[in-house]
GUGU-215245 format. One record per residue (C-alpha): residue number from 1; residue in three letters; x, y, z. Coordinates in steps of 0.02 Angstrom, whole numbers. Layout:
GUGU-215245
i aa x y z
NUM ALA X Y Z
...
END
This chain:
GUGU-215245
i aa x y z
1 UNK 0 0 0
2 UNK 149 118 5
3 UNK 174 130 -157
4 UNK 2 205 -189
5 UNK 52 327 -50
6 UNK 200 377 -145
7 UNK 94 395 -303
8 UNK -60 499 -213
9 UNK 67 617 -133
10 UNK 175 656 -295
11 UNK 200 803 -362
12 UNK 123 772 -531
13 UNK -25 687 -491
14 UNK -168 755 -553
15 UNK -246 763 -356
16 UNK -88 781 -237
17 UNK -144 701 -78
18 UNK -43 728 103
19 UNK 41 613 151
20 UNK -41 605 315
21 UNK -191 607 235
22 UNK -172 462 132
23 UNK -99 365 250
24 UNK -244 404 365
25 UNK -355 371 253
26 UNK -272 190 219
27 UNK -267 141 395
28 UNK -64 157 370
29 UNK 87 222 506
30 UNK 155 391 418
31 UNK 321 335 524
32 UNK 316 167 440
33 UNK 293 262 260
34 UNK 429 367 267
35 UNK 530 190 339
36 UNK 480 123 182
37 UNK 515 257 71
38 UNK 706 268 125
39 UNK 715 67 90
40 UNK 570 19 -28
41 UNK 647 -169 -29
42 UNK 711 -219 129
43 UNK 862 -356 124
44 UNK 756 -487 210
45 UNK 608 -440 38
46 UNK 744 -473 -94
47 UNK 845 -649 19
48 UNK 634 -702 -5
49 UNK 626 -659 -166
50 UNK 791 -757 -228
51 UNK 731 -907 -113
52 UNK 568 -921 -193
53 UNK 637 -910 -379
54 UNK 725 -1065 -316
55 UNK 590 -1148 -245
56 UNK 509 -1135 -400
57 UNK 636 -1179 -510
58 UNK 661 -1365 -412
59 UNK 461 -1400 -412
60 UNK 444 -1362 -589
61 UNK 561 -1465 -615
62 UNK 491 -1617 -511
63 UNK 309 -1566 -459
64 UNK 321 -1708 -321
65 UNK 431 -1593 -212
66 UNK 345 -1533 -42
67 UNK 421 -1378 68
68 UNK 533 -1497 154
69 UNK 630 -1580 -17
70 UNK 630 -1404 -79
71 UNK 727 -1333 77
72 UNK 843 -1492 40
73 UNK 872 -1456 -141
74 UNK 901 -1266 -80
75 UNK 1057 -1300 30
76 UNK 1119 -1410 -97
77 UNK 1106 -1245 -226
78 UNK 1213 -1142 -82
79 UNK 1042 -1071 -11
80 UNK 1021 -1074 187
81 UNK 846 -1064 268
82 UNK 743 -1147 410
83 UNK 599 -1264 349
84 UNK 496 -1161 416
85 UNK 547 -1002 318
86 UNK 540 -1115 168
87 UNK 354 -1185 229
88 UNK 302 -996 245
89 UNK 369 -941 83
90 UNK 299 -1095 -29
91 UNK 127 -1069 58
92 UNK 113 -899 -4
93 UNK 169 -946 -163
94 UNK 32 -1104 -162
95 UNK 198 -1220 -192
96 UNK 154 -1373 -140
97 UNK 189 -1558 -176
98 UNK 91 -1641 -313
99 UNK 66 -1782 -192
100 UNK -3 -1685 -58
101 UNK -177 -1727 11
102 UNK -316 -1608 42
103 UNK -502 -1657 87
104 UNK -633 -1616 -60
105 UNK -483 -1587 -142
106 UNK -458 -1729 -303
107 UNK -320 -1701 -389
108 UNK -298 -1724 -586
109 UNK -139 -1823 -673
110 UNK -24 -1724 -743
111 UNK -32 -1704 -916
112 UNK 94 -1827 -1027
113 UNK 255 -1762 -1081
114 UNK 248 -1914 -1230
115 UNK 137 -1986 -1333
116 UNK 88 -2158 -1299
117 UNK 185 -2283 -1412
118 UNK 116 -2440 -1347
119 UNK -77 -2397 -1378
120 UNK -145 -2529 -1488
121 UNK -312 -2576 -1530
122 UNK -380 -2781 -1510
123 UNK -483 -2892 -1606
124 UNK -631 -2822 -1538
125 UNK -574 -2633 -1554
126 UNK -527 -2604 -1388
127 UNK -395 -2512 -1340
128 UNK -218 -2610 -1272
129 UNK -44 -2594 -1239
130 UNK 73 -2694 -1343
131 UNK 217 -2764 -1253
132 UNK 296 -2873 -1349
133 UNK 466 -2847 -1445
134 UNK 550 -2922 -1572
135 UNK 721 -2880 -1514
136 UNK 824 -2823 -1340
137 UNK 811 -2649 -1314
138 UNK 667 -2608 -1433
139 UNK 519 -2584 -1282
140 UNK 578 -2534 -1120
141 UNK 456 -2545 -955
142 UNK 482 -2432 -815
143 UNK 398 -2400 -657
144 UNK 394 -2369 -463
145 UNK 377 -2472 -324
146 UNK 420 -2444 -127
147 UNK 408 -2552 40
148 UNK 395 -2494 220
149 UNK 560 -2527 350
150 UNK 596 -2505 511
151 UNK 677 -2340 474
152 UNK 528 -2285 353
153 UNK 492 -2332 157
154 UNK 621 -2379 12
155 UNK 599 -2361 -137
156 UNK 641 -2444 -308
157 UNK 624 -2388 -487
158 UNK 659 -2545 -626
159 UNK 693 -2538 -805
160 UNK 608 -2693 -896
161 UNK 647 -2747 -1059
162 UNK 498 -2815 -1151
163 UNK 573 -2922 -1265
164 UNK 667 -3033 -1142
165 UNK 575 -2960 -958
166 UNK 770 -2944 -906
167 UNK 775 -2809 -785
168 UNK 913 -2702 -864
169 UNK 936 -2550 -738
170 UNK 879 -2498 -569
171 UNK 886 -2379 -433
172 UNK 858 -2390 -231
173 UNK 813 -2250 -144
174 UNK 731 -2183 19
175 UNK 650 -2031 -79
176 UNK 530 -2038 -218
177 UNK 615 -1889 -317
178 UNK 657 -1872 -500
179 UNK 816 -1925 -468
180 UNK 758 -2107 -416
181 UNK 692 -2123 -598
182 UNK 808 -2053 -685
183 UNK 968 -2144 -604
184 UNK 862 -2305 -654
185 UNK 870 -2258 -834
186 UNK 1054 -2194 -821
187 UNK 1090 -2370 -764
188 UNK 1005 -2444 -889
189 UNK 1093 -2359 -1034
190 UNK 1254 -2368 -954
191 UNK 1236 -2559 -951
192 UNK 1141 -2613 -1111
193 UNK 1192 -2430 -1238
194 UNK 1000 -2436 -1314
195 UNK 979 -2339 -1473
196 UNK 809 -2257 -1512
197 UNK 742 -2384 -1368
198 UNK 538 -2321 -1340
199 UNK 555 -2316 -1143
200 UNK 380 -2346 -1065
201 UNK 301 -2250 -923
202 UNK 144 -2188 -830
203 UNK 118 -2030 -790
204 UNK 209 -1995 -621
205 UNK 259 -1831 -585
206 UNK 445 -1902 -579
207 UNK 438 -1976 -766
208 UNK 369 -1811 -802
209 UNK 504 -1717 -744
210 UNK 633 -1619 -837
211 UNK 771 -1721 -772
212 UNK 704 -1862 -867
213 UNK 641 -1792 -998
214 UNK 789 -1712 -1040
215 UNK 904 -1878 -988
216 UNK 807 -1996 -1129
217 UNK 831 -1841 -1259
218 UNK 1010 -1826 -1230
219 UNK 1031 -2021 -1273
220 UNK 930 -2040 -1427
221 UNK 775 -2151 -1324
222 UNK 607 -2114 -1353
223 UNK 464 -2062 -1215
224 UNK 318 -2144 -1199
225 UNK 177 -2114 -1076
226 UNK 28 -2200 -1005
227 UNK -110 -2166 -889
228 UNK -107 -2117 -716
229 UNK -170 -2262 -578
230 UNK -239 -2367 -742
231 UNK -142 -2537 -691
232 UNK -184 -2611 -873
233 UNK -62 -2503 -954
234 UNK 84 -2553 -883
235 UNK 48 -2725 -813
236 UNK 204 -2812 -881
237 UNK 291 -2695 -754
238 UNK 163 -2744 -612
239 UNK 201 -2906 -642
240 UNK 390 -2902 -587
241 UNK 344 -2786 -440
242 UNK 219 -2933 -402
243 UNK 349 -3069 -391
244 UNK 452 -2950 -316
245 UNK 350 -2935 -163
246 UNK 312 -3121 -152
247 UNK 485 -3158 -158
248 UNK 560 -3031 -44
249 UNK 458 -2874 11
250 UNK 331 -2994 96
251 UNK 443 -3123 160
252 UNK 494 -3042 328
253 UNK 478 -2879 439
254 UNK 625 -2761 351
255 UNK 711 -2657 513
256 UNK 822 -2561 412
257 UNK 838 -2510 232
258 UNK 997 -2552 192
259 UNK 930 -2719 241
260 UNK 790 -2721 109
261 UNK 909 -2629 -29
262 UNK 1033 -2769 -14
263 UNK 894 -2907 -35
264 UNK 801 -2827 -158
265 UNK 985 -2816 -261
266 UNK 1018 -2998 -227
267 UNK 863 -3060 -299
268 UNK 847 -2970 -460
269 UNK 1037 -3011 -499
270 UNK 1045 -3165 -431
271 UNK 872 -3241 -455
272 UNK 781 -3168 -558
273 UNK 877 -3103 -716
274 UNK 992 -3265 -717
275 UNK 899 -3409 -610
276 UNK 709 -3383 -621
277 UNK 657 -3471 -801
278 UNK 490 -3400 -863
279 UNK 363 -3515 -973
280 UNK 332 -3346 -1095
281 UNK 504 -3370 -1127
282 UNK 501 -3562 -1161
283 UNK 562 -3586 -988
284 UNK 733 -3511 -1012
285 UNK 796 -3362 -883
286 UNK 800 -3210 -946
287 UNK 978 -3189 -958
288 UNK 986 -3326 -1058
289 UNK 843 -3275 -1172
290 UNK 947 -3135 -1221
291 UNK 1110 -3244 -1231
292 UNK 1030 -3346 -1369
293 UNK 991 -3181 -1478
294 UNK 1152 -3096 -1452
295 UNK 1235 -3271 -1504
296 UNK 1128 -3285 -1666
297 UNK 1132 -3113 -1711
298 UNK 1341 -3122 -1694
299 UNK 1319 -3294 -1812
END
């Protein structure tokens, strides 16, 4: 409201108003105005203003992110302030975590950053997903998954090649950030160097992210993107996640979560990928599905 003081009390303006007038007038201190006028922008105004640039620049670039991640991310960018600072500021700003639950409140998905490249239509003209591939690295499946421990959830994101169900990259984490997807499908490159590989997701705010958006650009894969909470369109990745928990999320109370990463590690590299034969793959392990292509195709 200063400002308008400032305005109503100038010189040119067409009615000059007092300033004691004005400020009378506005239910305003004329002690605080003239405070104001000597400093318009206070140090503490502009420190706020930097922080919440900030703040916005990390949610847009994983929407998942409440106040507390974001005051994380900001002292990793050099930026110091309390949670509570950070609370106050996002508030004002309406920042708030995509995941975030508010009564009457239902939120919508995000919208898809790809196409989706799996949509096919049946027999009957209903719509499918086609997850089939005639080759390794061709389809790739990738989703989210977490567990409870002793010393609170864990979380894994796979990588699921369609043509062999090898899992071919992973990631462990105890945060669902962007970073927990796109390490997954960093590993995944790093260990199988895809070209043009169509890399299959729903629409989670952290496959939606920048990070990984920007990751699958810069190595030549190709996003696609399904619907959020619909089971159907990724169920070749709910069905690891399903063995997964028979096998080792359900087997036993987890205390801590280096306990559960370890075990979770074991069994898809142990089990799995190289010991677990599948009858869609005429009862050969996925490892060695792959071996017999990679031996034919070097024939």
């Amino acid at each position: 409201m200063f400002p308008l003081v400032r305005e109503m009390a100038a010189t040119g303006a067409r009615i000059r108003v007092p300033v004691v007038v004005a400020c009378g007038v506005l239910g305003l201190s004329t002690q605080g105005y003239y405070q104001w006028l000597k400093a318009p922008i206070c140090q503490r105004d502009w420190d706020d203003a930097h922080l919440i640039n900030a703040a916005l620049d990390i949610h847009v670039d994983d929407p998942g992110y409440g106040y507390r991640f974001i005051a994380d991310e900001l002292a990793e960018h050099g930026i110091t302030a309390s949670e509570n600072r950070v609370w106050r500021l996002c508030s004002l700003q309406r920042i708030f975590s995509l995941h975030a639950k508010k009564r009457g409140l239902n939120r919508k998905p995000g919208p898809p950053v790809h196409d989706d490249l799996l949509k096919v239509t049946d027999g009957h003209g209903r719509p499918t997903r086609d997850f089939t591939a005639a080759a390794p690295n061709i389809k790739w499946l990738t989703d989210i998954t977490e567990h409870p421990t002793g010393e609170g959830k864990l979380y894994l994101c796979a990588v699921k090649d369609c043509y062999s169900n090898k899992i071919g990259g992973y990631s462990i984490d105890s945060r669902m950030k962007s970073s927990l997807a796109a390490s997954a499908i960093r590993n995944a490159i790093s260990l199988r160097t895809p070209v043009g590989t169509i890399v299959h997701s729903d629409r989670g705010s952290q496959f939606r992210s920048k990070k990984v958006v920007r990751l699958l650009k810069n190595n030549g894969l190709v996003g696609s993107m399904g619907r959020v909470g619909a089971c159907g369109d990724n169920a070749a990745m709910e069905s690891f996640f399903s063995l997964l928990q028979k096998n080792v999320l359900d087997t036993k109370r987890w205390e801590t979560r280096e306990e559960l990463r370890l075990a979770i590690v074991v069994w898809i590299e142990t089990k799995y990928n190289r010991r677990r034969r599948q009858r869609a793959l005429g009862k050969l392990t996925p490892a060695e599905f792959e071996m017999i292509y990679t031996t034919a195709e070097a024939a």
